[in-house]
Kinemage of the C-alpha trace (Angstrom):
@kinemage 1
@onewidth
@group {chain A} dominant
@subgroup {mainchain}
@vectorlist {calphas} color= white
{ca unk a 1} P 86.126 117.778 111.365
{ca unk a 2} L 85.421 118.811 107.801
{ca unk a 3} L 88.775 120.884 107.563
{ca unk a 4} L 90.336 117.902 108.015
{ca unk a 5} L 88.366 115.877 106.048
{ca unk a 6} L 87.084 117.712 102.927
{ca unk a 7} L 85.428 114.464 101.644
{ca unk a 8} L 83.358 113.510 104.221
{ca unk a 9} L 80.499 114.663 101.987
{ca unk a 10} L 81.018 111.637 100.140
{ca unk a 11} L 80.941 107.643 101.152
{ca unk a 12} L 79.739 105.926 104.174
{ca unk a 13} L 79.981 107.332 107.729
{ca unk a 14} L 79.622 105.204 111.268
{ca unk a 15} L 79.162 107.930 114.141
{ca unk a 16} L 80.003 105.473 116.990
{ca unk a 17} L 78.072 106.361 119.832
{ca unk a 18} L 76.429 109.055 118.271
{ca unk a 19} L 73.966 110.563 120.934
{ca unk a 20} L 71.724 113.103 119.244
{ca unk a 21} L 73.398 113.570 116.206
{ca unk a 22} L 76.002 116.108 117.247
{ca unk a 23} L 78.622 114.953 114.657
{ca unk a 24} L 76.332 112.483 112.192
{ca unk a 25} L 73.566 115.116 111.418
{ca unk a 26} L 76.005 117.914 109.830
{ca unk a 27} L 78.076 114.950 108.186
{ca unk a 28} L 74.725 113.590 106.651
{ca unk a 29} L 73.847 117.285 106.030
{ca unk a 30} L 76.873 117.651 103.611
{ca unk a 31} L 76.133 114.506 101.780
{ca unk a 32} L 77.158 111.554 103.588
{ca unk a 33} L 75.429 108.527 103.936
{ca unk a 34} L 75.727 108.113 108.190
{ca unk a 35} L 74.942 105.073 110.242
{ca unk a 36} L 74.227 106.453 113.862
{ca unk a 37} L 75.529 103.680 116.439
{ca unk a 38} L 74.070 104.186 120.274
{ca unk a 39} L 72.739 102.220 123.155
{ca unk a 40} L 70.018 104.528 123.595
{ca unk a 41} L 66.342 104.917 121.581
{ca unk a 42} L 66.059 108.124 122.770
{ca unk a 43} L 69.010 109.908 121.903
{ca unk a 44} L 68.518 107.923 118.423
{ca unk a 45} L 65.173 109.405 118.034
{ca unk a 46} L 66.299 112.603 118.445
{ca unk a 47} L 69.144 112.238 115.860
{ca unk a 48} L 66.587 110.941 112.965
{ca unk a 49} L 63.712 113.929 114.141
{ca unk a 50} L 65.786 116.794 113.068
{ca unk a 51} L 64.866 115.171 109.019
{ca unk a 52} L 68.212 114.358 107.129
{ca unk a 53} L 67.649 111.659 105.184
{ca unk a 54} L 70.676 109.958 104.616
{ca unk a 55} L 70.618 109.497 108.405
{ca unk a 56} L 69.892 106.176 109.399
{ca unk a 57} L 69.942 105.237 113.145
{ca unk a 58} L 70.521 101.692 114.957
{ca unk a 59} L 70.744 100.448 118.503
{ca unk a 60} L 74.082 98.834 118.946
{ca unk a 61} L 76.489 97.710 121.374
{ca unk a 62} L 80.126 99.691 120.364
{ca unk a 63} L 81.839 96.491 120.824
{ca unk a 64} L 80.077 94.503 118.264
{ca unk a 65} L 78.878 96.752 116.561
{ca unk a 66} L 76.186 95.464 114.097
{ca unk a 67} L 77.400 96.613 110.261
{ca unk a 68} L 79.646 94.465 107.838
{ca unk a 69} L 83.798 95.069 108.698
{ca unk a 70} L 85.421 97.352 106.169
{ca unk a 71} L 82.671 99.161 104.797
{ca unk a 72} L 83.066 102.833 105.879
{ca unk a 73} L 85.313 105.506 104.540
{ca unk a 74} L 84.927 107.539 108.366
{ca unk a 75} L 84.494 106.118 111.501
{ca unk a 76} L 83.719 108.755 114.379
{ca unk a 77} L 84.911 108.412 118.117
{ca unk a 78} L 83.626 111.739 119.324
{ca unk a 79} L 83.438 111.757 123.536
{ca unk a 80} L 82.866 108.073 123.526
{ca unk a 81} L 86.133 106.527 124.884
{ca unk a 82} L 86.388 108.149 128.286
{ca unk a 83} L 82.585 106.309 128.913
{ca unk a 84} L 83.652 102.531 127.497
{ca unk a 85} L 85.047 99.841 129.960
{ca unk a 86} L 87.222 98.480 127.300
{ca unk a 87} L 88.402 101.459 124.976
{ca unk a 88} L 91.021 99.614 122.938
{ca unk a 89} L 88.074 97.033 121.796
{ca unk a 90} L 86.198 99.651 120.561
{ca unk a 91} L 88.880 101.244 118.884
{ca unk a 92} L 89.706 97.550 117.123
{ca unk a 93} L 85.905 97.377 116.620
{ca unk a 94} L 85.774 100.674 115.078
{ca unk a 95} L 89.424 99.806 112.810
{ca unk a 96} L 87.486 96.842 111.534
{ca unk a 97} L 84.519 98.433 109.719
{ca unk a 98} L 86.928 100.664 108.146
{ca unk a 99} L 87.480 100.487 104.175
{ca unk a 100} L 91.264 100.354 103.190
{ca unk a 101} L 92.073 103.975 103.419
{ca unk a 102} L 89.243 105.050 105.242
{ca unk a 103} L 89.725 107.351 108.592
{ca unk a 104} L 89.289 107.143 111.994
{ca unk a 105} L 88.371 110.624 114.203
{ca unk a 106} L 88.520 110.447 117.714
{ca unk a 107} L 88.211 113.017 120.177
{ca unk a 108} L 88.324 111.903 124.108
{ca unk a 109} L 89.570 113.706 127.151
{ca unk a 110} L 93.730 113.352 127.867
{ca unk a 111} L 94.193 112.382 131.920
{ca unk a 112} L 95.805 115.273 133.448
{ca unk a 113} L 95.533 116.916 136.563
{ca unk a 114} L 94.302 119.802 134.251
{ca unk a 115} L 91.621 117.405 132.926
{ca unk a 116} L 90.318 116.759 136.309
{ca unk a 117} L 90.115 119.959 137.546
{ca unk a 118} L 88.392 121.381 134.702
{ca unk a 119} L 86.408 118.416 132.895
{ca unk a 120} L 85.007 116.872 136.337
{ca unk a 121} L 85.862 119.808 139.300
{ca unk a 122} L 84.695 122.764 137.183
{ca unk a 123} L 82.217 120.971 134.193
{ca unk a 124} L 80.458 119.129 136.585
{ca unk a 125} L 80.574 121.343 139.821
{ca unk a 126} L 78.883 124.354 137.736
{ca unk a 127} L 76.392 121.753 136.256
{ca unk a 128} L 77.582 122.218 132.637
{ca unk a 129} L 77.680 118.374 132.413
{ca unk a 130} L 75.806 116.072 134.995
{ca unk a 131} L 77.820 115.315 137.906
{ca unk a 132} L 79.513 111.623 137.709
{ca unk a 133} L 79.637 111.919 133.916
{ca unk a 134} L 82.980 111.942 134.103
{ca unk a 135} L 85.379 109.432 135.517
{ca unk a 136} L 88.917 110.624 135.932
{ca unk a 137} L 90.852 107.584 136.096
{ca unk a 138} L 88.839 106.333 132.336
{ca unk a 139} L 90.564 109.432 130.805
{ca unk a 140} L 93.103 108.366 127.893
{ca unk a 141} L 96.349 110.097 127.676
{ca unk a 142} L 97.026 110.705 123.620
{ca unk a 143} L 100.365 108.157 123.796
{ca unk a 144} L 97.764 105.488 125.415
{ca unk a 145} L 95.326 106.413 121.622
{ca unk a 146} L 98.091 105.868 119.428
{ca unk a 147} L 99.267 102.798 121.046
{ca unk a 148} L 95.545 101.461 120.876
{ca unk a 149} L 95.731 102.744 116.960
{ca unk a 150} L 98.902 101.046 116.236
{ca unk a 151} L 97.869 97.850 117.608
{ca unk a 152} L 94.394 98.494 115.813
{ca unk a 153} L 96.423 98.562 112.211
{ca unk a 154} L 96.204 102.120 111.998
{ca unk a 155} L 98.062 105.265 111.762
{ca unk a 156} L 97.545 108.897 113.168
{ca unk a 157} L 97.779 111.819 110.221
{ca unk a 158} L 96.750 114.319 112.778
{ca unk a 159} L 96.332 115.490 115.928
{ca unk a 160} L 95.439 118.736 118.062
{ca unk a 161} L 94.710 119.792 121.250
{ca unk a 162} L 90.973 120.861 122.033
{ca unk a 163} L 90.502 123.203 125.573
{ca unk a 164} L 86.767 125.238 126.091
{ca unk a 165} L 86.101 128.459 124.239
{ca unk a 166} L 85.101 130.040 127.633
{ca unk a 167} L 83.530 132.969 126.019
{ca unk a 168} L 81.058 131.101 124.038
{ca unk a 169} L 80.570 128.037 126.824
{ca unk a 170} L 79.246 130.754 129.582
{ca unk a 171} L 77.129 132.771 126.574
{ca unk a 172} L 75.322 129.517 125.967
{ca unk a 173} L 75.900 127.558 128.969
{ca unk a 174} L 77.471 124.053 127.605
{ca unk a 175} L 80.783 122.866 126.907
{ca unk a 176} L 81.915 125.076 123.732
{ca unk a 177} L 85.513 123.270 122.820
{ca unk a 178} L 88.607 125.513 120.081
{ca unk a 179} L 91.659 124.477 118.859
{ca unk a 180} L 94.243 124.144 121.226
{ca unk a 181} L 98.393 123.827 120.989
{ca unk a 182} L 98.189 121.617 124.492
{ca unk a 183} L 97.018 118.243 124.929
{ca unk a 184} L 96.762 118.515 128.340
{ca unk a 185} L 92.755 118.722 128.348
{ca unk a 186} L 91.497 117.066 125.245
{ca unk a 187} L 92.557 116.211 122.688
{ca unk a 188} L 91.328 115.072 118.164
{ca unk a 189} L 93.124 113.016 116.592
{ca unk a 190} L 92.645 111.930 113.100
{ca unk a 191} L 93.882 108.143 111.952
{ca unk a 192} L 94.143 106.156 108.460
{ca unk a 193} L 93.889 102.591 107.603
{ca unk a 194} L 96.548 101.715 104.829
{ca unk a 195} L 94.942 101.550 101.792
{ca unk a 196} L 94.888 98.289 99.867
């Protein structure tokens, strides 16, 4: 993420169902102010114990999402689509508290047979993920993303293809992800509101 965006150590981040702080806590680390957006306490809780202080944490529903529209310079996606009943609201939601020129990174799982296999047959069968964490036919195919985008008032700068680093998954036993050249798995993509 910070290859592609060398100034996210500056401005106002939303991390968008941010779990424990897998994406907001290194962002925060590198000088970011970062709102932390989830449904769950816990997972909150866990994000503000590991003691960055320009991490700031609130309970939040991703479709109304409860900070001022076009306010942040990144908004942050990461593994959240493929789990939301109405993806293309939350992408809108997310477009709106975007500052002109500000950016939006998603990353979300492309549905493929590929995808299925590996993210729900494989992930979930070995117990790398929970089984039924995953939902096949939720998957969003990267043509389905820009068309949510577009219609969001935004445009995609970048995008790449994301498959697991198998080496380093089995060594520590959780989803590692690389750079990939397919799309056919997963998939980043990187998208700008025009600036004023």
């Amino acid at each position: 993420l910070q290859r592609w965006l060398p100034h996210t150590g500056r401005g106002l981040a939303v991390d968008l169902g941010c779990g424990g702080g897998l994406l907001a806590v290194p962002l925060a680390r590198a000088g970011a102010t970062v709102v932390g957006i989830d449904l769950s306490h816990r997972a909150l809780a866990a994000a503000r114990a590991q003691g960055v202080s320009s991490l700031h944490g609130a309970v939040g529903d991703l479709h109304h999402v409860p900070i001022a529209d076009g306010v942040a310079d990144l908004v942050l996606l990461a593994d959240v689509l493929e789990h939301v009943e109405e993806p293309a609201r939350v992408v809108l939601a997310a477009a709106r508290l975007l500052a002109p020129g500000g950016h939006l990174f998603v990353n979300t799982i492309s549905r493929t047979l590929r995808s299925r296999v590996l993210a729900i047959g494989v992930a979930e069968g070995l117990g790398l993920v929970p089984r039924g964490t995953h939902r096949w036919s939720a998957f969003i195919r990267p043509e389905e993303l820009a068309a949510m985008a577009a219609a969001a008032g935004l445009r995609r700068v970048q995008q790449t293809g994301e498959a697991p680093a198998l080496w380093r998954t089995l060594r520590h036993w959780r989803i590692e992800l690389r750079e990939s050249s397919g799309l056919a798995l997963g998939y980043a993509a990187l998208f700008a509101k025009a600036p004023d």
